[in-house]
C-alpha positions, 0 to 999 in steps of 0.5 A, spaced: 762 425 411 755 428 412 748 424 413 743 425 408 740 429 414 745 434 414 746 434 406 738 435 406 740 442 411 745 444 406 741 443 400 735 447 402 738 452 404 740 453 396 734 457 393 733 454 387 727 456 384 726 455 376 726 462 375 733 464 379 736 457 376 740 452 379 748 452 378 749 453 385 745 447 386 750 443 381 756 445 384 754 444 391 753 436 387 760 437 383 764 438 390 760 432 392 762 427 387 770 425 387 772 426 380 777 420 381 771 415 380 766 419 376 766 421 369 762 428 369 759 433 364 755 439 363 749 440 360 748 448 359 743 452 356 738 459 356 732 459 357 728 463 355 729 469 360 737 469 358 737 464 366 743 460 365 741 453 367 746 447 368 744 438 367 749 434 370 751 426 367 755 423 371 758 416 371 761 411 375 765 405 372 768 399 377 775 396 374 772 390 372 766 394 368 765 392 361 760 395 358 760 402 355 753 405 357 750 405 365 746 399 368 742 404 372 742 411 372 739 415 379 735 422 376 733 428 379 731 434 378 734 441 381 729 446 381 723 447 386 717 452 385 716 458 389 715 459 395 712 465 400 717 469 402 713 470 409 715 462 410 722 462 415 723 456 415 723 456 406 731 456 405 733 456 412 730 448 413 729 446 421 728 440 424 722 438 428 718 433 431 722 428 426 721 432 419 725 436 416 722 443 413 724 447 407 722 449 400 724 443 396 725 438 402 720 433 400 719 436 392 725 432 391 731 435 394 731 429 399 732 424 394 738 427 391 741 427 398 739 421 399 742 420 392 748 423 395 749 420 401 748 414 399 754 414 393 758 418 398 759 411 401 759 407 395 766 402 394 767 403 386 772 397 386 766 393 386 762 396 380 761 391 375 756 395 371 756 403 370 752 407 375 750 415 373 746 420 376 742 425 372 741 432 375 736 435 371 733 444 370 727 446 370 723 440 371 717 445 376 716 449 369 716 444 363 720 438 364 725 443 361 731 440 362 730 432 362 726 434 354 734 438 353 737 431 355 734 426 351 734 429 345 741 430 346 742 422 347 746 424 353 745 417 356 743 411 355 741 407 360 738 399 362 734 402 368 732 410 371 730 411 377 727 418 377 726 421 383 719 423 386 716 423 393 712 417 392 712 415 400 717 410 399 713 406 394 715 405 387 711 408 381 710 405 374 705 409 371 703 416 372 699 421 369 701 427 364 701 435 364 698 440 360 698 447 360 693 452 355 690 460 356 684 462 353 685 470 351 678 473 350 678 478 347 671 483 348 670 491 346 671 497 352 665 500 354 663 505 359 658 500 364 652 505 363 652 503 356 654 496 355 650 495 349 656 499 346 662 494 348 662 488 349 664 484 356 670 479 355 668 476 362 661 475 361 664 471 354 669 467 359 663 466 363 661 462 357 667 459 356 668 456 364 662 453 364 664 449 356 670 448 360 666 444 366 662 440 360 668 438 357 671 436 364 664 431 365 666 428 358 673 426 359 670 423 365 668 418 360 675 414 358 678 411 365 683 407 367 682 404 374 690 403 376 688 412 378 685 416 382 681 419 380 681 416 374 681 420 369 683 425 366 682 432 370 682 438 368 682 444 372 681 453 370 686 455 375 687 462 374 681 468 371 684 474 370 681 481 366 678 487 366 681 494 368 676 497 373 670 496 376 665 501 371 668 499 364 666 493 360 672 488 360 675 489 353 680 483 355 680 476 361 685 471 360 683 463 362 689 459 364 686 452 363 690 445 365 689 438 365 693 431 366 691 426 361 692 419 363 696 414 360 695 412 352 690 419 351 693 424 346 694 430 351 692 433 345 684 430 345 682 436 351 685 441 345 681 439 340 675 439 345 676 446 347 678 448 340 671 446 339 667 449 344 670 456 343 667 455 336 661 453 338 660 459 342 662 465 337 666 468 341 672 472 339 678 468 343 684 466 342 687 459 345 695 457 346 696 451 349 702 451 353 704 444 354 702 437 352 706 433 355 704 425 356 702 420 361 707 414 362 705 407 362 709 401 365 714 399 361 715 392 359 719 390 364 719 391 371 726 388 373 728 395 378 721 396 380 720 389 382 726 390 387 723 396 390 716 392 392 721 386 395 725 392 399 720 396 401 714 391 402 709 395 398 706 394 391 707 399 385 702 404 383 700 410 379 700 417 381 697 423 379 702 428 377 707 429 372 714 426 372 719 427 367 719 419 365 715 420 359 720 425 356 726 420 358 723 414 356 727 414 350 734 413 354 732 407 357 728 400 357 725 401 364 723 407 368 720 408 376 718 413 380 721 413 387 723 416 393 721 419 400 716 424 402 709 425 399 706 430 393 701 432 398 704 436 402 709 439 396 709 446 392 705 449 399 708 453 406 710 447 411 713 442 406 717 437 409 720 431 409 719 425 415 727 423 417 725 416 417 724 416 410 730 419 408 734 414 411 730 408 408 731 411 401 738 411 403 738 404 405 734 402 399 738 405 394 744 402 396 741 395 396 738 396 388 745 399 386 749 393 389 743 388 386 744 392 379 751 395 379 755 390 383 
């Protein structure tokens, strides 16, 4: 029977970047879970590239269980973000210096070994009320499967656990994400005669700074509970032109935000849309994603016994988490796990050793609070 540790080591060195897919992620989980005591189903789909991607629902019920539907559900997504392929340690994790490093250690593989090596000692006889874990695709690229699973009704749960690095500390609220481009489009021309073209990157220059006056505008609505505490937004990615002497006919702008709970995503858009006609430019805008912050739900039942556990109070964060798009399967939902947000989605991400097994600890307790 493997630690959390050990599980983790196993984990990492599955690579499961959202690209690739995560079936061998699922089934190192399937072989993990006892069929006798777990009632297992699949939720396959496509994406878009034809990559075979998988979610997992599975359910655990005592003898004496009465109730149809999970008292609490453990969620956790299985896919991570690229990594550098220079990074050695990315899919063959180490131990060092009491953390362990890899892709996905801390952004969140280390929940689900926690989760893992929690369940792997659980006495099911004394369940009184259903337990499940939701393993979720493609969380790194769109919330894709945990969308996929609540419009399916896949489960209904009174409590979900999702898991994120939030350095042991329960989470109520978090910010949301969305996503957009901005295609300029502008006309070809030999750069010794630019009155003949027109430079799509002088118009995307405009836009840029329009960008940053609407970033100062949404500054104006805040809420404290955050930092920072606004809505922010950011120009990630400029790309355009073709060579050095030719007037750019074409530069593409990838613009992001995280909009605070209760703000439309959807304000920044409409801001965005308006300066694009303000400046005359001949632009296209697609937004990508809109995805909503999550506010605290109306009961605090799970998070209150986490701040007991863990002796700290919950808090907000600013990244986007697949709570809002689950909120429809259950009347409470926290963020929780080990590891910190910081240190993800970079070369050296890692876990701390100790975290891990305090998770693993609190874990069990909510289970037997809840479950038992």
């Amino acid at each position: 029977m493997k630690d959390e540790v050990e599980i983790l080591l196993d984990l990492v060195a599955i690579p499961s970047v959202s690209s690739a897919g995560n079936r061998p992620v699922i089934d190192y989980v399937l072989k993990r879970l006892n069929p006798a005591f777990w009632k297992i189903k699949l939720h396959p789909y496509r994406d878009p590239n034809g990559i075979a991607k998988v979610n997992l629902v599975a359910i655990a019920r005592g003898p004496t269980a009465r109730q149809a539907n999970p008292e609490l559900t453990l969620v956790c997504h299985t896919d991570t973000v690229p990594y550098d392929a220079r990074w050695q340690d990315a899919v063959n994790p180490r131990v060092r210096n009491g953390k362990l490093f890899g892709r996905g250690s801390c952004d969140v593989k280390g929940f689900l070994a926690c989760v893992l090596a929690c369940v792997s000692k659980l006495d099911f006889t004394r369940l009184n009320k259903p337990l499940a874990i939701m393993l979720t695709a493609d969380e790194e690229i769109g919330c894709v499967g945990a969308k996929y699973l609540a419009a399916k009704k896949a489960i209904h749960s009174r409590y979900m656990i999702i898991g994120e690095p939030t350095g042991l500390t329960p989470v109520r609220a978090g910010k949301g994400y969305a996503l957009a481009e901005i295609v300029v489009h502008g006309k070809e021309a030999h750069s010794a005669f630019p009155s003949r073209g027109r430079s799509a990157i002088y118009d995307a220059a405009r836009i840029v700074t329009a960008l940053e006056r609407i970033a100062r505008k949404l500054q104006a609505r805040k809420d404290r509970s955050f930092d920072p505490p606004f809505t922010t937004l950011n120009v990630g990615l400029i790309q355009g032109g073709t060579a050095k002497n030719i007037v750019a006919g074409e530069c593409r702008i990838t613009v992001e935000w995280r909009p605070i709970p209760g703000q439309d995503p959807g304000w920044a858009a409409v801001l965005i849309q308006e300066e694009l006609a303000r400046l005359r430019v001949d632009a296209e805008f697609n937004v990508q994603r809109l995805d909503p912050g999550f506010a605290p739900t109306a009961t605090n039942d799970v998070a209150k016994r986490l701040e007991s556990l863990t002796r700290r109070r919950s808090t907000t964060v600013a990244f986007g988490t697949e709570a809002p798009h689950l909120r429809s399967l259950t009347s409470e939902t926290v963020a929780f796990g080990p590891g910190n947000m910081t240190v993800a989605h970079k070369t050296g991400e890692f876990v701390p050793l100790t975290e891990l097994s305090k998770c693993v600890v609190y874990l069990r307790e909510v289970i037997g609070r809840f479950c038992g």
